[in-house]
C-alpha positions as CSV (number, residue, x, y, z in Angstrom):
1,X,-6.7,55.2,-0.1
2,X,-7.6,53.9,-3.8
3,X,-5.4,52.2,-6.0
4,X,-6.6,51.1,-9.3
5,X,-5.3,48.4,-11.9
6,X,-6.3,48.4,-15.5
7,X,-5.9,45.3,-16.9
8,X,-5.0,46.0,-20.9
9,X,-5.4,42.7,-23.8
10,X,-2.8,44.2,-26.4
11,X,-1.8,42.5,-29.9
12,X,1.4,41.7,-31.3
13,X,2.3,42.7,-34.4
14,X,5.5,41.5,-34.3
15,X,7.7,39.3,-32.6
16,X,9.4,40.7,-29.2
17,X,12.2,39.1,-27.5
18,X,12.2,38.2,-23.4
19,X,15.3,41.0,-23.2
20,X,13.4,43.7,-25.0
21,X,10.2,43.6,-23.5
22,X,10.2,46.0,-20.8
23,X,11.6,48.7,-23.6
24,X,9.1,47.7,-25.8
25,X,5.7,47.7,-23.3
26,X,7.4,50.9,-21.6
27,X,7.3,52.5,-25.3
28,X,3.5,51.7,-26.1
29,X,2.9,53.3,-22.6
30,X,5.1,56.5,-23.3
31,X,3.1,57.2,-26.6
32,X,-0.4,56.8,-25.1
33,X,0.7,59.6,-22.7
34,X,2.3,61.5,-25.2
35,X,-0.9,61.5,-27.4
36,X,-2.6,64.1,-24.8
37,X,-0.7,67.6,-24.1
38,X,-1.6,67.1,-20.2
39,X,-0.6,64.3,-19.6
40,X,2.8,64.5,-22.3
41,X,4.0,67.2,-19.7
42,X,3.4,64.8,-16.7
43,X,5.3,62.3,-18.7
44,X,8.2,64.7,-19.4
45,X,9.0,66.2,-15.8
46,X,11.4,65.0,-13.7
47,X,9.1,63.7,-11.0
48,X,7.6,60.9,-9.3
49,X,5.4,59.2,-11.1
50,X,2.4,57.4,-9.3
51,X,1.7,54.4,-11.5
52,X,3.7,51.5,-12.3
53,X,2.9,48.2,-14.8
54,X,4.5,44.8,-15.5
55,X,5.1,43.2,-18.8
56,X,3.5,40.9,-21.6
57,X,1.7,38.1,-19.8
58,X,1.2,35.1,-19.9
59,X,5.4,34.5,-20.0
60,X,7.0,33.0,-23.3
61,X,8.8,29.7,-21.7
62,X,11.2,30.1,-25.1
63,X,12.0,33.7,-24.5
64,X,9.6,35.3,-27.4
65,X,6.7,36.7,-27.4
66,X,4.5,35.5,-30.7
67,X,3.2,38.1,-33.3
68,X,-0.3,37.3,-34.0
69,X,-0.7,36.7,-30.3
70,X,-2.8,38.4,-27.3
71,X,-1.2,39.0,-24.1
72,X,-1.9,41.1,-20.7
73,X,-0.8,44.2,-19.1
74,X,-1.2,45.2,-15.9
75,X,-1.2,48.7,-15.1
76,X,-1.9,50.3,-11.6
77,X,-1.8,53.9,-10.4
78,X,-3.3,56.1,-7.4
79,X,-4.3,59.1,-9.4
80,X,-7.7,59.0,-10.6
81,X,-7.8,61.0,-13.6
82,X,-4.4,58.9,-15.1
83,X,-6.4,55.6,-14.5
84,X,-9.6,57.5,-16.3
85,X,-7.3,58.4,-19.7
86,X,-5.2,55.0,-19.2
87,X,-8.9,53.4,-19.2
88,X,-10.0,55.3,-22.5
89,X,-6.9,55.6,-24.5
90,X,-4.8,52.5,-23.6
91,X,-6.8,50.3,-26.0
92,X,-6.6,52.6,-29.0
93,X,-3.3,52.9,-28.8
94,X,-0.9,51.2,-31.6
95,X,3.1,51.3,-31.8
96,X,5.2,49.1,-34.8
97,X,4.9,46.1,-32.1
98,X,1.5,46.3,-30.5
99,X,-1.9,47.3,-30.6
100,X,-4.2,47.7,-27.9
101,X,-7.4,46.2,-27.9
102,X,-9.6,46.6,-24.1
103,X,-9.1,47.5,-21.0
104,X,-10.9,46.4,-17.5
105,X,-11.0,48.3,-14.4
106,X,-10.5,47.3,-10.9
107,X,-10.8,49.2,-7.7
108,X,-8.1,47.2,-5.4
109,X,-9.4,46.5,-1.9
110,X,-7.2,47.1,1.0
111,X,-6.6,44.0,3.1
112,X,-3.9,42.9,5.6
113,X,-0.4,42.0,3.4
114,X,2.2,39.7,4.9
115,X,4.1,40.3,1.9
116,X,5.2,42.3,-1.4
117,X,6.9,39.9,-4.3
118,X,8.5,41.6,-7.2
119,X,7.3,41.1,-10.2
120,X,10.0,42.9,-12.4
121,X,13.1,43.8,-10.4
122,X,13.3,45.8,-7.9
123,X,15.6,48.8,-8.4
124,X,16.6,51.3,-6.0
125,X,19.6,54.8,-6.5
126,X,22.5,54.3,-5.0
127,X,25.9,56.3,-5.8
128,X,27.3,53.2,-7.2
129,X,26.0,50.8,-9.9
130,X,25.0,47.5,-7.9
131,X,23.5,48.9,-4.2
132,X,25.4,45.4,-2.7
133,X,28.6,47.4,-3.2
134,X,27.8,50.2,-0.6
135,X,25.2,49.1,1.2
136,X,24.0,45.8,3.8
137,X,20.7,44.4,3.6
138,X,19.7,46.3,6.6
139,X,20.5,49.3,4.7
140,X,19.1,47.8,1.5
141,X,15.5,47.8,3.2
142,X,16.2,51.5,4.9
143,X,16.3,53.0,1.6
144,X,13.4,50.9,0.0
145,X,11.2,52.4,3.3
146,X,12.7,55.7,2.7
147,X,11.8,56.1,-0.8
148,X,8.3,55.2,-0.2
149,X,7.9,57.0,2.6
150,X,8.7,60.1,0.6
151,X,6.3,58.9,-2.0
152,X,3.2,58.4,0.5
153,X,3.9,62.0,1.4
154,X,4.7,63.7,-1.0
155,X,1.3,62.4,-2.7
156,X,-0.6,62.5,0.6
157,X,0.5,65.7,1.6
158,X,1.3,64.2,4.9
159,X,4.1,63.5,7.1
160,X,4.6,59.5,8.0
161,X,7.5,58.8,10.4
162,X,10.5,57.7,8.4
163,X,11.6,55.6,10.9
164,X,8.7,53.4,10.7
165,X,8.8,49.9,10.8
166,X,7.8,48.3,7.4
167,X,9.9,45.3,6.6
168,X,10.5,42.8,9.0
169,X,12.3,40.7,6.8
170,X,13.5,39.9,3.2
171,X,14.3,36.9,0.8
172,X,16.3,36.9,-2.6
173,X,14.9,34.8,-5.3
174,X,18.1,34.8,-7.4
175,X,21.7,34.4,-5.9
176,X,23.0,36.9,-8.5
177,X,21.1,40.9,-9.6
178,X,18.9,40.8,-13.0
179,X,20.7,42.9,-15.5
180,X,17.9,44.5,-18.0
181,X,19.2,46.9,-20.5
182,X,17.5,50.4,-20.3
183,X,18.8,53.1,-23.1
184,X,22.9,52.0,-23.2
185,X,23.7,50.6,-19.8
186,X,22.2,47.7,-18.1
187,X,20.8,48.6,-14.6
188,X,20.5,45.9,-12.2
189,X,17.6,45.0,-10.3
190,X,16.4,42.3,-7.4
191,X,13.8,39.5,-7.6
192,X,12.7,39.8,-3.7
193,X,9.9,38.9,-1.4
194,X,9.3,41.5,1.4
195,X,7.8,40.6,4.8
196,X,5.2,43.5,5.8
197,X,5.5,44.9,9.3
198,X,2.0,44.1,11.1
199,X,1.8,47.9,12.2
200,X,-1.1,50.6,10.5
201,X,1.4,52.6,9.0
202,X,3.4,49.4,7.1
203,X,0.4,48.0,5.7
204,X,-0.7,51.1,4.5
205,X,2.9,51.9,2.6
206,X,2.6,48.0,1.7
207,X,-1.2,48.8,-0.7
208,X,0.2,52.0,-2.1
209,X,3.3,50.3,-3.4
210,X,0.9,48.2,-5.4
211,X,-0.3,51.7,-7.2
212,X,3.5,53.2,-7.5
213,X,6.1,50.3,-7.1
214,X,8.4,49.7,-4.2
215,X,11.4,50.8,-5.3
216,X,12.7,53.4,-8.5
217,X,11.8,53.3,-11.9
218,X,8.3,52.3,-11.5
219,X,7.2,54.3,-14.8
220,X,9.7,52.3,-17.1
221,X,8.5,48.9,-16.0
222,X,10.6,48.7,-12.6
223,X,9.8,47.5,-9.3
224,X,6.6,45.9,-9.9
225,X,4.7,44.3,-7.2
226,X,2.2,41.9,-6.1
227,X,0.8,41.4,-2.8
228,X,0.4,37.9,-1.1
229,X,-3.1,38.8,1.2
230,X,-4.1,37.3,4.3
């Protein structure tokens, strides 16, 4: 299993606020794919999408990220050929806020995970608008297994027991969900850190939600994850 993160130095030629952010980085992304009739398509179908990113880093203590400044993006995938265009036409890119300027590859290597910490919230479809209205923790972690599960196979062409163990235990970093704004609603999201199952089949759901986010909405900025190895 390969899962690749491109690490992308952009500019900023203007100044972007903490809320607009993921809109804003999730925009300059969009447009590279659009640029290429391929992978515009890919962009376009109602799919999964197997790569994921997180925002402007390092994080603006005031809220604002400075024009005139150079930050990081961090953008991992499990296709090959998406990380091969990402790698050649991320840094050429240019929206009204931002400008790409390089991009640095890295081949991630698989290695025992005790746990999966969000890095933008976690986000997963429920019928209602806050998953804490419908559904217990235990339930919570169900669907989070499920959905990647379904991922893993779907990519894989394989069939992984959905009945797996994964998580063998959860904590919330914020009493209350982190409301982002995404077109005109705000959808709300969870700061958590996830306790990987010590079983082959866990750790091996555990690495390919670094390449496709654990949870929905990876491809606009979502459900971002880093690993803490062992």
């Amino acid at each position: 299993m390969n899962v690749w993160q491109i690490d992308l130095k952009v500019y900023l030629l203007k100044n972007i606020s903490y809320k607009g952010v993921m809109k804003k980085v999730t925009a300059f992304i969009d447009n590279t794919l659009e640029k290429d009739e391929y992978w515009k398509k890919y962009h376009k179908e109602s799919r999964n999408k197997f790569y994921c990113y997180n925002l402007l880093y390092p994080i603006e203590k005031n809220g604002e990220y400075r024009e005139g400044s150079i930050y990081t993006i961090q953008i991992r995938t499990v296709l090959e050929e998406l990380k091969d265009y990402f790698i050649e036409s991320l840094k050429d890119n240019v929206t009204i806020e931002m400008k790409g300027l390089v991009t640095k590859e890295q081949l991630l290597k698989q290695k025992y995970i005790s746990k999966l910490i969000s890095v933008t919230p976690v986000v997963i479809k429920t019928q209602k608008l806050y998953w804490r209205d419908e559904l217990s923790i235990e339930e919570y972690l169900n669907l989070l297994r499920i959905n990647l599960t379904k991922k893993y196979n779907e990519f894989y062409k394989t069939k992984l027991d959905k009945n797996i163990e994964m998580f063998s235990g959860i904590r919330f970093k914020s009493k209350m969900p982190v409301s982002t704004k995404y077109k005109d609603i705000s959808i709300l999201g969870e700061k958590i850190e996830l306790e990987i199952a010590k079983n082959e089949i866990a750790q091996k759901l555990a690495f390919f939600a670094l390449g496709v986010g654990c949870g929905c909405m990876a491809a606009r900025g979502f459900s971002y994850v880093n690993p803490r190895w062992v």
